[in-house]
N, C-alpha and C positions, 0 to 999 in steps of 0.2 A: 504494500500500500504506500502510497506516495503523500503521505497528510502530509497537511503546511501545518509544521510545526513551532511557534514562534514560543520565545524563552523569555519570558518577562524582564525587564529590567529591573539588576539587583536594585534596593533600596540602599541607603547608604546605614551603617550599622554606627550607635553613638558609644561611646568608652561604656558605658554600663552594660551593652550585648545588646541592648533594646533594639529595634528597626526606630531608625530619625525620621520624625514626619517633615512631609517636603515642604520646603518655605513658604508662607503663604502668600498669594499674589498681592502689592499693597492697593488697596480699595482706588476706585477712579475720585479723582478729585471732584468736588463738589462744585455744582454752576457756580459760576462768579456773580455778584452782584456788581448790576449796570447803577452806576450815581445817575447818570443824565437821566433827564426828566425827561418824559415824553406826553402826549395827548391825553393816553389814561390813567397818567397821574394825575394831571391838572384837572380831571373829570373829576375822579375823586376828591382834590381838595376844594373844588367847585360845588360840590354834593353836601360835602362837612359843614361847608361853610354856610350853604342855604337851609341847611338843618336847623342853623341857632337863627334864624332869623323865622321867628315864627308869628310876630306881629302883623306880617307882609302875608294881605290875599289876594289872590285873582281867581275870582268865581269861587270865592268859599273856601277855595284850597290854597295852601301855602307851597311857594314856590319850590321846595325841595321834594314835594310829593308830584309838580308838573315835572320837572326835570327828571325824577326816575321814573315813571312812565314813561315818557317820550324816551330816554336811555334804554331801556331792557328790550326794548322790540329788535333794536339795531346791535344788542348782544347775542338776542336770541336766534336772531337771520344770522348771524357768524357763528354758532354752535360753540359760543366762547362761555356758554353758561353748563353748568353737566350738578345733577343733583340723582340720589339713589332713588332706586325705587320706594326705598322704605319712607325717603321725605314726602314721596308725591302720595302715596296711600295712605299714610299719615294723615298729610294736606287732605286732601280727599274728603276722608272719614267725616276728618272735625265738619268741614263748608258744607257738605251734604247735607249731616245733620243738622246745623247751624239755622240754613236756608230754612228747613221743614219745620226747626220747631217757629222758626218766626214769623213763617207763614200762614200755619196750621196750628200753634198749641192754642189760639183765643185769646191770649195775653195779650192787653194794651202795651203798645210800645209808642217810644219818644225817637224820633232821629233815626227808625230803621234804615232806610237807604243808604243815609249817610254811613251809618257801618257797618251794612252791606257793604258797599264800596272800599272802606278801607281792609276789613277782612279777604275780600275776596280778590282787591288788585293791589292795593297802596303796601299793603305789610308786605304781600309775596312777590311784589317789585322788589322792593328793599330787604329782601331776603335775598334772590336769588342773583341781585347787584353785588350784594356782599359774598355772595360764595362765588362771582367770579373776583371780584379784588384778592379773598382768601389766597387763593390758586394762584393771583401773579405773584401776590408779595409774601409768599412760598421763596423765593429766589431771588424775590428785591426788597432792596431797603423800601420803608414808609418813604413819605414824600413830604414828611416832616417829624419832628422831635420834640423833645422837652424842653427847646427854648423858644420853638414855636408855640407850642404850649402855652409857657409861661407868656410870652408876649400874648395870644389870645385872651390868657385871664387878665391880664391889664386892658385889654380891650373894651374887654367886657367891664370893669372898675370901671373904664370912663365914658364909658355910653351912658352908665347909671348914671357916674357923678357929672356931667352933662346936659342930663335931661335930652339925650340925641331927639329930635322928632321923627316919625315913622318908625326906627329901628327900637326904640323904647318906649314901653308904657305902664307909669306908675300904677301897682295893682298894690289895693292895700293892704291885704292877709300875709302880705310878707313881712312886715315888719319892719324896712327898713335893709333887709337881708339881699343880697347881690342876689339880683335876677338877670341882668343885662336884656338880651334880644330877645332872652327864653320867657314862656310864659307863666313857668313855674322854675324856682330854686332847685327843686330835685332833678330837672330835666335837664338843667348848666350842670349840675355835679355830676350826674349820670354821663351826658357828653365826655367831660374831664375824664372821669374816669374809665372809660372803654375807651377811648384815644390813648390814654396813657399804660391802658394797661397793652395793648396791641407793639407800642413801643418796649415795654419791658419784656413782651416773648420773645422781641427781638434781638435782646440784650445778654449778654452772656451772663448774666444773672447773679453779678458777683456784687461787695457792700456796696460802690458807690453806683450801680443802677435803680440798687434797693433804696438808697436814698431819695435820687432822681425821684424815684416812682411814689416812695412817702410824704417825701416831701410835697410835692404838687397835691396830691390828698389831705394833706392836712392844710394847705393854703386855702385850700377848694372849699372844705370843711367850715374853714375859720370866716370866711368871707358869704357864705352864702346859708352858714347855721342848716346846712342839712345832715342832720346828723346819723343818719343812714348808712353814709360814703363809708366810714371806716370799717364798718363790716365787711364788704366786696374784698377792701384791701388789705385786711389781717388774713383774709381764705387767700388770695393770691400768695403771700406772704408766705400761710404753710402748704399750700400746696404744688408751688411753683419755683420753690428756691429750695434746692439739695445742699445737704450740712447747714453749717452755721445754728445749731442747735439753741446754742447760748446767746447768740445773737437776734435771734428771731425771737427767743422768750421774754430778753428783755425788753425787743421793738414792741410785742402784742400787752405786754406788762402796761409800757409807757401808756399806748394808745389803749388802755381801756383806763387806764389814772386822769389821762386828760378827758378822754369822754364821760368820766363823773365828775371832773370837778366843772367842766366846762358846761356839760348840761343836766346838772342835779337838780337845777330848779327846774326844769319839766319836768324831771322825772322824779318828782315827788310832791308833796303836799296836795293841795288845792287842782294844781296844773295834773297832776297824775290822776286825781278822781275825776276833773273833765275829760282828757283821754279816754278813761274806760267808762264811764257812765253818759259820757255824750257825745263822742267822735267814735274812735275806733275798737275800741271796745264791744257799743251798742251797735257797731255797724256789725261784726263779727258776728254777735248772738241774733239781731234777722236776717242776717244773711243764712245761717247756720237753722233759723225756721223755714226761710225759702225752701229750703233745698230739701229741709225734712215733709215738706207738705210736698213739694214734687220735686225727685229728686233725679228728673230727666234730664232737667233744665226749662229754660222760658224764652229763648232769643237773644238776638241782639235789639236794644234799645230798652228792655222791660228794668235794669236796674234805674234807669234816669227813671222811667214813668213810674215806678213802684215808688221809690223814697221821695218823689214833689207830692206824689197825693196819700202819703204815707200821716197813718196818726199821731206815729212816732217819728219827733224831729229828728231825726240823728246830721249834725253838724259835720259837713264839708259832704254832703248826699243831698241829692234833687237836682233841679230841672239845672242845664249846664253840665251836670256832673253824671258821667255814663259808664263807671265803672269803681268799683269799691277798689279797699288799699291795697287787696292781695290780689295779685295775679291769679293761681292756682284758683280760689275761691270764686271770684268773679265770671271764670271762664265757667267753673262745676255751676253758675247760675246763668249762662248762657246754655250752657250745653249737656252738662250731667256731666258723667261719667269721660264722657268723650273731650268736654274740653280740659276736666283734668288730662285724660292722656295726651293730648294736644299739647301742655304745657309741660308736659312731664318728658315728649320729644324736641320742642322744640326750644327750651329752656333747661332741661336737664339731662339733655344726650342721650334718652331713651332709644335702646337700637341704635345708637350711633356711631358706640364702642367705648371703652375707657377712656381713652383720649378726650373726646368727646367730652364727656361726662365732668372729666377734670377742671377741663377750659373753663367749663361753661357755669358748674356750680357757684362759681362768686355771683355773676348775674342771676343765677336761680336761688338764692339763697335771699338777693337785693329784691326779687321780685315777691317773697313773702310780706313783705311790708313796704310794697309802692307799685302802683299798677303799672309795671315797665311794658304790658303786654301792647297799653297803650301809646306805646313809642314807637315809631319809625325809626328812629335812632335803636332801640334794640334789635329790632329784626336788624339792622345794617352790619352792625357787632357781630350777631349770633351767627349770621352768612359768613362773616371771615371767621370766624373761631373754629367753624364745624367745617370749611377748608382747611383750615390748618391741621385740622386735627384728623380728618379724614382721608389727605393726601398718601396717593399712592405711592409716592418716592421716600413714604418716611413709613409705611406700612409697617416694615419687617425690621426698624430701627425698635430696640429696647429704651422705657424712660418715658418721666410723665412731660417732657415739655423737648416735646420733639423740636420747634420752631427754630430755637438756637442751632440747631444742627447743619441748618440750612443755611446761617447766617452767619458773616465774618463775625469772630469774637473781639471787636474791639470798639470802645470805649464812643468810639463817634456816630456808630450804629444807634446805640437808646438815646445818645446826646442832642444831635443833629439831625439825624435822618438822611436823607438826600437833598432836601429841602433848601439848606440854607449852604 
């Protein structure tokens, strides 16, 4: 018989007799990041920036929800958008049901169309806007930094101290509290902080990025008395910075010593029994009878119509106001069951993966106590976070904050950006 008989090649044998494993090939270098700017950066800082200007309508709507509309059409013709199937039957589920009960349950409603509209085109623009930005800036720096940043909160300081007209309007439930262009203080510190926090994934995550990143959180905080923020940024804190053990317990130490002495007088006496006995407390306990009397859900528009013709005042609820303080909550009174799962995918990375999950729980943690579901500005976040975290280039990488991986480790990356 004439087999081809072929003789393996010996392996190389190491001083202990063992067989030496063969050198491992080293890994391909990672894309480089482009500094120059180009068209869809400048969309994007175009987009941020129409976001805080929410004073400005044309036909009812604010200029950052025209611009992403007329945006997502001309991403969606370039197949530059890409989402799972798990997000579109997700999507699906909640709007289906959504639609039926607010069509069909007999519940009066206040403003349905209107959020019809923003549920079924305005959020899932500004979603699926942000899960293509996600995907570029995978491999590019932001298109700005933490001194961009800091320059905007001066900005915003002087629109107030100003009195700008158009771009600013004195609302009085704030107290005096930095609002600038936003309508609400929670909605300037919510921006800050998902801007800032997108810069710090980008960061190789060492003390002075963690500073950068606190530091603007506490400025945000101090200026605008929403005292919310520091939540989001003590979970980033532990769940996005490896080691520094001692360091991070005295960072969460500090900031919960300064958020009692800072805001003790709300959260006690007098100011603490109005809280639960006439804000959000009372809001809590009917919302928690809604839900037990049908616990399907009622639509969109029935929380505004329920608490104006409600016998029970409950204070910052009624006509104007169209969703209570919890996210999760507010949706189980839209939707039952379903808008919990709705927020439990698209705020807590349900089916998303760990990664997922990780990102995103600062913002799902913030939306317990502030209706973020109500932002455009979250969906925008939640689009790049669940890109980043769902990117196939970083699938099979081990570690909870894969972003830096992608990203040069140096100091001008979380500082600058590309921006300046």
């Amino acid at each position: 018989m004439n087999a081809d008989l072929r003789i393996p090649p010996l392996r190389p044998v190491a001083a202990s007799g063992h067989p030496r494993e063969p050198a491992r090939r080293p890994r391909a270098p990672l894309p480089r990041v482009r500094a120059r700017r180009d068209a869809a950066d400048w969309v994007f800082i175009v987009l941020l920036f129409l976001l805080t200007i929410q004073f400005v309508q044309v036909g009812g709507a604010q200029l950052a929800q025209l611009f992403a509309v007329v945006a997502l059409p001309l991403l969606l013709v370039q197949r530059r958008v890409t989402v799972s199937g798990w997000e579109l039957w997700s999507y699906g589920l909640f709007l289906s049901v959504t639609l039926a009960l607010t069509w069909f349950s007999g519940y009066s409603h206040i403003k349905a169309p209107e959020q019809i509209i923003k549920f079924s085109l305005v959020f899932p623009a500004f979603y699926l806007i942000g899960r293509y930005f996600g995907q570029r800036y995978l491999t590019r720096l932001l298109p700005y930094g933490y001194l961009v940043l800091w320059g905007f909160l001066l900005y915003q300081v002087c629109l107030q101290y100003l009195n700008v007209p158009v771009l600013y309007q004195q609302v009085d439930f704030m107290q005096g509290a930095l609002h600038g262009s936003f309508k609400e203080r929670n909605w300037l510190a919510a921006t800050f902080f998902l801007a800032s926090y997108l810069c710090f994934l980008q960061s190789p995550r060492r003390i002075p990025d963690i500073l950068w990143f606190l530091s603007l959180g506490l400025a945000v905080t101090l200026l605008s008395e929403s005292k919310t923020v520091l939540i989001p940024c003590g979970i980033v804190l532990l769940l996005q910075v490896r080691g520094y053990m001692v360091q991070k317990a005295l960072l969460i130490a500090t900031g919960a010593a300064f958020y009692v002495y800072e805001f003790s007088r709300e959260l006690s006496g007098d100011l603490l029994q109005v809280k639960l006995q006439e804000e959000r407390g009372l809001a809590f306990i009917e919302s928690v009878k809604l839900l037990a009397h049908d616990w399907l859900g009622h639509g969109l528009g029935f929380v505004e119509y329920h608490f104006a013709h409600s016998a029970v005042d409950v204070r910052g609820l009624g006509e104007g106001t169209n969703a209570v303080f919890c996210s999760p909550l507010d949706l189980m009174l839209v939707a039952g069951p379903f808008g919990l799962f709705a927020w439990a995918v698209f705020f807590a990375g349900l089916g998303l993966g760990r990664r997922a999950t990780l990102m995103m729980i600062p913002l799902a943690a913030w939306s317990l106590v502030n209706p973020m579901h109500e932002s455009e500005t979250s969906y925008l976040f939640l689009g790049v976070l669940v890109s980043f975290a769902m990117s196939a280039s970083l699938s099979r990488r081990p570690g909870l904050a894969p972003v830096q991986e992608v990203m040069p480790s140096r100091r001008q990356s979380s500082i600058r950006g590309s921006f300046l």
